[in-house]
C-alpha positions in Angstrom: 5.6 62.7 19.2 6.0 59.2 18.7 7.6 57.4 21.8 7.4 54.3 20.4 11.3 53.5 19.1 11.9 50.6 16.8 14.1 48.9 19.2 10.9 48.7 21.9 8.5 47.5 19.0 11.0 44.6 18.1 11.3 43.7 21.7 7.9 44.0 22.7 6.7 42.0 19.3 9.3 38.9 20.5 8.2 38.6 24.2 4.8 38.4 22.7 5.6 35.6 20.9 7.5 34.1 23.0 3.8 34.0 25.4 2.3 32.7 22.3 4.8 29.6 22.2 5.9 28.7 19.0 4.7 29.1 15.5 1.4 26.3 14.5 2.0 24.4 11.7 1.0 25.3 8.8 -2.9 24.4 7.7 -2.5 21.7 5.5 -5.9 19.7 6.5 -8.4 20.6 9.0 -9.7 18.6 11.8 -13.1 18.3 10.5 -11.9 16.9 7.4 -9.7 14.0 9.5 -12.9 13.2 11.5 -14.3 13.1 8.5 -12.1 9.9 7.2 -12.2 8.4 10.3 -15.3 7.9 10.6 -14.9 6.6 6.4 -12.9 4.3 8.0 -14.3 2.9 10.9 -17.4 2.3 8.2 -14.5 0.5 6.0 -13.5 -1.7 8.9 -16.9 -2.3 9.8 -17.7 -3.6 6.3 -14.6 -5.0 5.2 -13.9 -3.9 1.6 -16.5 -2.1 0.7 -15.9 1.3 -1.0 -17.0 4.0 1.5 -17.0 7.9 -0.4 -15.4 10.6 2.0 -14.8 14.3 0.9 -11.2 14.1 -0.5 -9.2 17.9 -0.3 -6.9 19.1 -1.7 -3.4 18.4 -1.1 0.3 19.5 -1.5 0.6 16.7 -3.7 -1.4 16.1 -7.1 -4.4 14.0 -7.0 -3.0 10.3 -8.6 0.2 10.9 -6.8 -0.5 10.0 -3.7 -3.3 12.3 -2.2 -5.5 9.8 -1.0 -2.8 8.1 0.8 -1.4 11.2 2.2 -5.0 12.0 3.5 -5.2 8.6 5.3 -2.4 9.1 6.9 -2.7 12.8 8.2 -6.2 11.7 9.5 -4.7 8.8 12.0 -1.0 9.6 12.6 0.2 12.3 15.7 3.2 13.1 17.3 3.5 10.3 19.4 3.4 8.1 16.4 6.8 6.5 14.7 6.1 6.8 10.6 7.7 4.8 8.1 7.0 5.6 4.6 8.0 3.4 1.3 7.9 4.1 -2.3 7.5 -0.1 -4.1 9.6 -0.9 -1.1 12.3 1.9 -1.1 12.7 4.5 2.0 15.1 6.9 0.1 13.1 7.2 -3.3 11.9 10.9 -4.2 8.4 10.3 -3.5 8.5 8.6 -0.3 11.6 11.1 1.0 9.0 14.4 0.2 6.0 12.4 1.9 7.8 11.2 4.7 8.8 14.7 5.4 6.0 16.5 4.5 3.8 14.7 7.2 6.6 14.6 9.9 6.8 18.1 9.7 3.1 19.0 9.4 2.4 16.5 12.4 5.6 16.3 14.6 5.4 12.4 14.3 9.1 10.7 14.0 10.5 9.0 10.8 11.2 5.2 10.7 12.1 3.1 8.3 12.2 0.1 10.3 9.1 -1.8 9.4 9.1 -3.6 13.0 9.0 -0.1 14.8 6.9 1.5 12.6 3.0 2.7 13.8 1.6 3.7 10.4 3.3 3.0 7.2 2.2 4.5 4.3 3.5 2.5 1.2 3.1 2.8 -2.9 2.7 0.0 -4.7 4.2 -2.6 -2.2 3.5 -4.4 1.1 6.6 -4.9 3.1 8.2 -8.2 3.5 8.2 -8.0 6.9 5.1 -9.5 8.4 3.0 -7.0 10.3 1.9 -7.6 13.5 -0.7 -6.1 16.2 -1.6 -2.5 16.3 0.4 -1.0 13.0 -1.9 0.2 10.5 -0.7 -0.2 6.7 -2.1 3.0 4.7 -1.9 2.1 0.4 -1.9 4.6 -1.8 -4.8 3.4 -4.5 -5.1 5.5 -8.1 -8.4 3.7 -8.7 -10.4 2.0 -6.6 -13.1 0.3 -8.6 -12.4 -3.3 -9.8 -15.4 -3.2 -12.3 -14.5 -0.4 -14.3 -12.7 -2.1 -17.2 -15.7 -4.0 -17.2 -18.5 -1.8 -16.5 -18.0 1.8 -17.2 -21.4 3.1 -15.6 -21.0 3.9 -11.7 -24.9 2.9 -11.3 -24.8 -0.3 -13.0 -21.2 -0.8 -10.7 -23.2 -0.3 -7.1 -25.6 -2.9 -8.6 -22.9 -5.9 -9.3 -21.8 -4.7 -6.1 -25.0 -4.5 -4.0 -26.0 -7.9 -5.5 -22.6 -9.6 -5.2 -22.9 -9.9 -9.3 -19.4 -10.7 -10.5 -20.3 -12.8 -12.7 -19.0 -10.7 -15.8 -15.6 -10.6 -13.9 -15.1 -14.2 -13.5 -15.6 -14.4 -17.3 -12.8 -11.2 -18.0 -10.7 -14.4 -16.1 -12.1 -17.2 -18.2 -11.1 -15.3 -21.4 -8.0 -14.2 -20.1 -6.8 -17.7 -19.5 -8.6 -19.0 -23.5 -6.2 -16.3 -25.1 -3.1 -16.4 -23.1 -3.6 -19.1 -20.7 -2.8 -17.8 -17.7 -4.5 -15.1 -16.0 -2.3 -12.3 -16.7 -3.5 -9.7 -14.6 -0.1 -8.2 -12.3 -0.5 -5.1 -10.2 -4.0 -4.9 -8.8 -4.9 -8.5 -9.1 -8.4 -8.8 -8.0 -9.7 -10.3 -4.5 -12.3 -11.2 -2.9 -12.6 -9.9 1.1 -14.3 -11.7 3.4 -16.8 -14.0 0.9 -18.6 -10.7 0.1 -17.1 -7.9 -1.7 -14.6 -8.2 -4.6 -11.7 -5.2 -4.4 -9.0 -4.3 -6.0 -6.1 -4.2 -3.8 -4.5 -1.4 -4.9 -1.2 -1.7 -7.3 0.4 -4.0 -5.6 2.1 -7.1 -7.5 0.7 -10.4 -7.1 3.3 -11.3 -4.9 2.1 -9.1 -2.1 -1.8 -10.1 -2.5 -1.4 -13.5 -0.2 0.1 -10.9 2.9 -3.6 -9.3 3.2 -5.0 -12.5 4.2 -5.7 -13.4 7.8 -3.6 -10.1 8.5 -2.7 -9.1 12.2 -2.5 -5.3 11.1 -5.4 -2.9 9.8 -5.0 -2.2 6.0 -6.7 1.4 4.6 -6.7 1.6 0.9 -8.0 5.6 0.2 -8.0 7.1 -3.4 -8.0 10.9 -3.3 -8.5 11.3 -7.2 -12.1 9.2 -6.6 -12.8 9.9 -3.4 -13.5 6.9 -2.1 -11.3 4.2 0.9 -11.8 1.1 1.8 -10.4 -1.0 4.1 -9.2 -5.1 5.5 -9.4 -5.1 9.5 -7.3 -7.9 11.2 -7.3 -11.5 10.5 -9.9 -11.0 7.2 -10.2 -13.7 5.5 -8.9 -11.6 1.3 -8.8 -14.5 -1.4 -7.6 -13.7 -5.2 -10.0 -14.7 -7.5 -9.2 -18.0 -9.2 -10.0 -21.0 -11.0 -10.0 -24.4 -9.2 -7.8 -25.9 -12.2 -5.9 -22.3 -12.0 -4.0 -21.9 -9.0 -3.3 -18.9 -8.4 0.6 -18.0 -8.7 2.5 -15.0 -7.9 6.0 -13.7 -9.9 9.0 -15.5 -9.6 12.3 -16.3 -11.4 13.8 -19.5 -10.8 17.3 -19.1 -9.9 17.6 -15.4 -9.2 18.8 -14.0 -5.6 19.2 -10.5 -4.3 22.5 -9.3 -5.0 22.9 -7.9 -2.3 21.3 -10.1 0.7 21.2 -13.2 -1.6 17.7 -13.7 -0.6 15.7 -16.0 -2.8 12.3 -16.2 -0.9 11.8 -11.9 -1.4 9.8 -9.8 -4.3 13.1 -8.9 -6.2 13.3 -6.0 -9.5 15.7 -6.6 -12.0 18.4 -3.8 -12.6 19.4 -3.3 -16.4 23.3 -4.1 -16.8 25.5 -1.7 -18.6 25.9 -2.1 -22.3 23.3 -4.7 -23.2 24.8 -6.9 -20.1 22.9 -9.4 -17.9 20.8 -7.5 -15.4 21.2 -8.4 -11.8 18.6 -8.6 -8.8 17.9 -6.9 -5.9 15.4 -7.0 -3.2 12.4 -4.0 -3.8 12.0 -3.8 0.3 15.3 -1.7 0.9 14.4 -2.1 4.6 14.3 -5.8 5.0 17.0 -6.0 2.6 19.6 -4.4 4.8 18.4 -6.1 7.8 19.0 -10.0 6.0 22.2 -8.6 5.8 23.0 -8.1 9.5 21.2 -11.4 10.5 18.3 -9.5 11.6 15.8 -10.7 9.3 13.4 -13.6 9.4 15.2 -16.3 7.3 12.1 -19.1 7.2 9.6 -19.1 4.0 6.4 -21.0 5.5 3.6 -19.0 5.0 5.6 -16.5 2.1 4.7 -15.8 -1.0 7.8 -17.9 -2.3 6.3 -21.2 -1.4 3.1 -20.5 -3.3 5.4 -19.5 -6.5 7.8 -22.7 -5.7 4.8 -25.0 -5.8 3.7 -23.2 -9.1 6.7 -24.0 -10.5 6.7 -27.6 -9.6 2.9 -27.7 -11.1 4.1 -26.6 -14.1 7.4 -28.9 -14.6 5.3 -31.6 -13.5 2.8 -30.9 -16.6 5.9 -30.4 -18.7 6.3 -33.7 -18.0 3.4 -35.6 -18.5 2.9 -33.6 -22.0 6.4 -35.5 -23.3 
């Protein structure tokens, strides 16, 4: 005779849990696999941008969507940690939304989306405007990490340049950029060179965003899951793009456009289509900062921003305008 009554079983099974406290998280990356990175990345810091390989896993996400990132991240971030997580500057787009959540959940850190009381921030394709200060750590999401291979296709003969600090077939991918379209037209990944050593690409960002990673108060990890491979910019590194001494280098800006919103003129701004063949209008990329211009809780000065360097491009070339009549 069984004595064992389904009302006993169900009772017994919940106190039994209830001992065990409550359910773990589910697996989604191991702890030897986050030692794993960190120790990539203490190797990265230690040798500021040089590519260092780590085993990359797989992820909830699809490698080229943000694995590497989302590695990064799970690898450094706990529960005591505030997380703010951006996709080219927005909080509430699709991509950063599912991340955002995603890790919260996985490692019971809290959500932020203000960039000031952030610990980690993730981003895609954008540093914020905010400036970063001591002790956050900016993670970027990198879909290749190699700034040789439109030039060089073999991975040996890419260690080599590396190794040997060859670059000299990349300065002349520059030189013929500028004889055929006269500027350097390179946007998103522009090219830099970190600390006098090692050129990198600094992940998609836009031009605009490449003069933040110099002399930086806060760590910057750049990990690609799809090539396995992270790199990194510790504090106050010295991350210069690679230019001509007769080719300043100048970042994107519209004369006479402001944020519709926050009327800023000194931000990265993205132009949204009008209705009907209409006149587009502009709006600030960093939704964060953004909103806070609005309130009056925003820096308002532009020494030391991107702005000034794309002010005094503009002046360069009304000045040659000038001279040419």
């Amino acid at each position: 005779m069984n004595t064992l009554s389904p009302t006993r079983t169900g009772t017994g099974t919940s106190r039994a849990g209830a001992l065990a406290g409550p359910d773990p998280r589910p697996g989604i990356f191991d702890e030897l696999s986050k030692r794993e990175l960190r120790r990539a990345m203490l190797s990265g810091i230690a040798i500021p941008g040089y590519q260092v390989p780590y085993g990359s896993r797989e992820m909830p996400v699809a490698r080229g969507w943000g694995s590497g990132g989302l590695q990064a991240t799970l690898s450094l971030v706990c529960d005591e940690h505030q997380l703010k997580v951006i996709d080219q500057g927005e909080d509430a787009g699709v991509n950063a939304s599912n991340l955002r959540r995603l890790i919260t959940e996985y490692t019971g850190s809290s959500e932020e989306t203000d960039t000031r009381a952030a610990d980690i921030i993730q981003s895609r394709h954008r540093i914020p405007e905010q400036p970063l200060t001591d002790g956050q750590i900016l993670v970027l999401q990198v879909p290749n990490a190699e700034p040789l291979f439109r030039i060089v296709r073999e991975m040996d003969e890419q260690r080599r340049m590396h190794a040997e600090a060859d670059y000299a077939k990349m300065w002349v991918q520059l030189y013929e950029d500028i004889v055929h379209n006269g500027l350097i037209t390179a946007a998103a990944g522009y090219p830099v060179l970190v600390e006098d050593r090692y050129v990198m690409t600094p992940s998609p960002i836009p031009r605009w965003d490449v003069p933040k990673m110099n002399d930086s108060d806060a760590i910057t990890i750049l990990s690609a899951g799809r090539e396995k491979r992270l790199f990194a910019v510790p504090p106050h590194t010295r991350v210069v793009p690679l230019t001509f001494d007769d080719r300043p280098f100048e970042v994107e800006y519209t004369p006479g456009t402001a944020c519709r919103l926050c009327g800023s003129d000194d931000t990265y701004l993205v132009e949204e289509p009008g209705e009907n063949g209409a006149p587009g209008t502009w709006s600030c990329s960093d939704t964060d900062f953004c909103t806070r211009r609005r309130t009056g809780d925003a820096p308002t000065d532009v020494a030391g921003r991107p702005v000034a360097l794309a002010r005094a491009a503009l002046r360069r070339t009304t000045g040659e305008k000038e001279e040419t009549a």
